[in-house]
N, C-alpha and C positions, 0 to 999 in steps of 0.2 A: 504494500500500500504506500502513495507517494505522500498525504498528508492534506489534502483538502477532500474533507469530508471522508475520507479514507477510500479514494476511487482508486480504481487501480493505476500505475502509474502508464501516462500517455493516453489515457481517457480523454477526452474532449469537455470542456465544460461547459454546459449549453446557457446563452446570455451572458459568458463572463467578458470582465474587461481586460488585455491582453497585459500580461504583464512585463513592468520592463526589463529591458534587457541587459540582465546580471554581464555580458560580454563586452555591450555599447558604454555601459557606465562604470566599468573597470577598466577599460581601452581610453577611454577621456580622459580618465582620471592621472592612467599612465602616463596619458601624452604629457598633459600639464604638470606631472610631476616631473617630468625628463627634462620639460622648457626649463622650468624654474632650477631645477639644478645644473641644468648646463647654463645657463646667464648668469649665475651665482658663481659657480666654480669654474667654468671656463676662461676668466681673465686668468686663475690663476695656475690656467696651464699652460698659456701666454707670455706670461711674465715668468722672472726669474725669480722666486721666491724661496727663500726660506723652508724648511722641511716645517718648522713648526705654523709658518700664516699661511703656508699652502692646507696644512690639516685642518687651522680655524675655516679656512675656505669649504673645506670638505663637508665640516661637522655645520656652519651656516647654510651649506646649499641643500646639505641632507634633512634637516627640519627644514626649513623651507619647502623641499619640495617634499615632506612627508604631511604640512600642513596644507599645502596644496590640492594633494593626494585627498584629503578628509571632507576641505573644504568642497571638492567638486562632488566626490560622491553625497553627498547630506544635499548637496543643490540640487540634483538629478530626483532625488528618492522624494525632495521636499516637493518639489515640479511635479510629480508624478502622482504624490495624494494628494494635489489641488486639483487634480484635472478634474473640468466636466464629466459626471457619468460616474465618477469612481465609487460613488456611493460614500463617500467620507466626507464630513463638514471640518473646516479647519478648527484649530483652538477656539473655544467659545462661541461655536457656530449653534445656530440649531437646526 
Protein backbone atom coordinates (compact mmCIF):
# COMPACT_ATOMS: atom_id res chain seq x y z
CA UNK A 1 0.00 0.00 0.00
CA UNK A 2 1.60 3.51 -1.02
CA UNK A 3 -0.22 5.63 1.66
CA UNK A 4 -3.37 7.67 0.43
CA UNK A 5 -6.07 6.13 1.75
CA UNK A 6 -4.15 2.81 1.44
CA UNK A 7 -4.70 2.25 -2.53
CA UNK A 8 -2.41 0.30 -3.94
CA UNK A 9 0.52 1.89 -5.17
CA UNK A 10 0.04 3.45 -8.87
CA UNK A 11 -3.78 3.44 -8.43
CA UNK A 12 -5.06 6.47 -10.15
CA UNK A 13 -6.88 8.88 -7.90
CA UNK A 14 -10.15 9.88 -9.30
CA UNK A 15 -10.70 14.11 -8.81
CA UNK A 16 -7.27 14.51 -7.29
CA UNK A 17 -5.10 17.52 -7.69
CA UNK A 18 -1.74 16.59 -9.35
CA UNK A 19 0.91 16.72 -7.04
CA UNK A 20 4.07 18.44 -7.22
CA UNK A 21 6.87 17.57 -8.54
CA UNK A 22 9.38 16.11 -5.77
CA UNK A 23 12.07 16.13 -9.12
CA UNK A 24 11.12 19.86 -10.49
CA UNK A 25 11.55 21.28 -6.84
CA UNK A 26 14.78 19.43 -5.95
CA UNK A 27 16.27 20.23 -9.54
CA UNK A 28 15.57 24.25 -8.79
CA UNK A 29 16.54 24.08 -5.66
CA UNK A 30 19.94 22.45 -6.97
CA UNK A 31 20.32 24.95 -9.41
CA UNK A 32 20.03 27.99 -7.02
CA UNK A 33 22.12 26.28 -4.63
CA UNK A 34 25.15 25.64 -7.31
CA UNK A 35 24.49 29.80 -8.44
CA UNK A 36 24.88 30.97 -5.08
CA UNK A 37 27.90 28.86 -4.27
CA UNK A 38 29.66 29.38 -7.31
CA UNK A 39 29.30 33.45 -7.04
CA UNK A 40 30.26 33.17 -3.53
CA UNK A 41 33.37 30.91 -3.99
CA UNK A 42 34.29 31.33 -7.27
CA UNK A 43 36.24 34.68 -6.81
CA UNK A 44 38.02 32.68 -4.63
CA UNK A 45 39.29 30.25 -7.15
CA UNK A 46 40.35 33.27 -9.17
CA UNK A 47 42.28 34.85 -6.95
CA UNK A 48 45.32 33.95 -5.13
CA UNK A 49 44.34 33.30 -1.75
CA UNK A 50 45.29 32.05 1.30
CA UNK A 51 44.55 28.29 2.31
CA UNK A 52 42.72 29.73 5.21
CA UNK A 53 40.03 32.81 3.33
CA UNK A 54 39.92 30.54 0.49
CA UNK A 55 38.01 27.88 3.23
CA UNK A 56 36.07 31.18 4.95
CA UNK A 57 35.05 31.23 1.03
CA UNK A 58 34.00 27.78 1.10
CA UNK A 59 32.40 27.46 4.43
CA UNK A 60 30.38 31.23 3.31
CA UNK A 61 29.34 29.95 -0.08
CA UNK A 62 28.34 26.53 1.58
CA UNK A 63 25.58 28.08 3.87
CA UNK A 64 24.77 30.27 1.56
CA UNK A 65 23.84 28.11 -0.89
CA UNK A 66 22.42 25.53 1.78
CA UNK A 67 20.05 28.50 2.62
CA UNK A 68 19.34 29.00 -0.61
CA UNK A 69 18.63 25.37 -1.02
CA UNK A 70 15.67 25.70 1.83
CA UNK A 71 14.62 28.83 0.95
CA UNK A 72 13.53 27.68 -2.61
CA UNK A 73 12.11 24.50 -1.79
CA UNK A 74 9.54 26.04 1.34
CA UNK A 75 8.64 28.77 -1.82
CA UNK A 76 7.63 25.94 -4.26
CA UNK A 77 5.75 23.78 -1.59
CA UNK A 78 4.40 27.36 -0.18
CA UNK A 79 3.00 28.13 -4.07
CA UNK A 80 1.62 24.90 -4.33
CA UNK A 81 -0.83 24.95 -1.08
CA UNK A 82 -2.00 28.20 -2.28
CA UNK A 83 -3.02 27.17 -5.57
CA UNK A 84 -6.70 27.34 -6.72
CA UNK A 85 -8.49 23.95 -6.31
CA UNK A 86 -6.11 22.57 -3.71
CA UNK A 87 -8.70 22.32 -1.30
CA UNK A 88 -6.53 24.11 1.46
CA UNK A 89 -7.34 27.63 2.95
CA UNK A 90 -4.19 29.60 3.98
CA UNK A 91 -3.36 30.41 7.69
CA UNK A 92 -6.44 31.92 9.00
CA UNK A 93 -8.42 31.21 6.06
CA UNK A 94 -11.92 29.86 6.38
Amino acid sequence: MCGWLNEPCGAARPNATPSPSRSGTRSSACFAAALVFGAVFGPALALDLSGAVERRFAVAGGTLAAAAFLLRVAHVLWRFGRRPGSGRTPHGGT
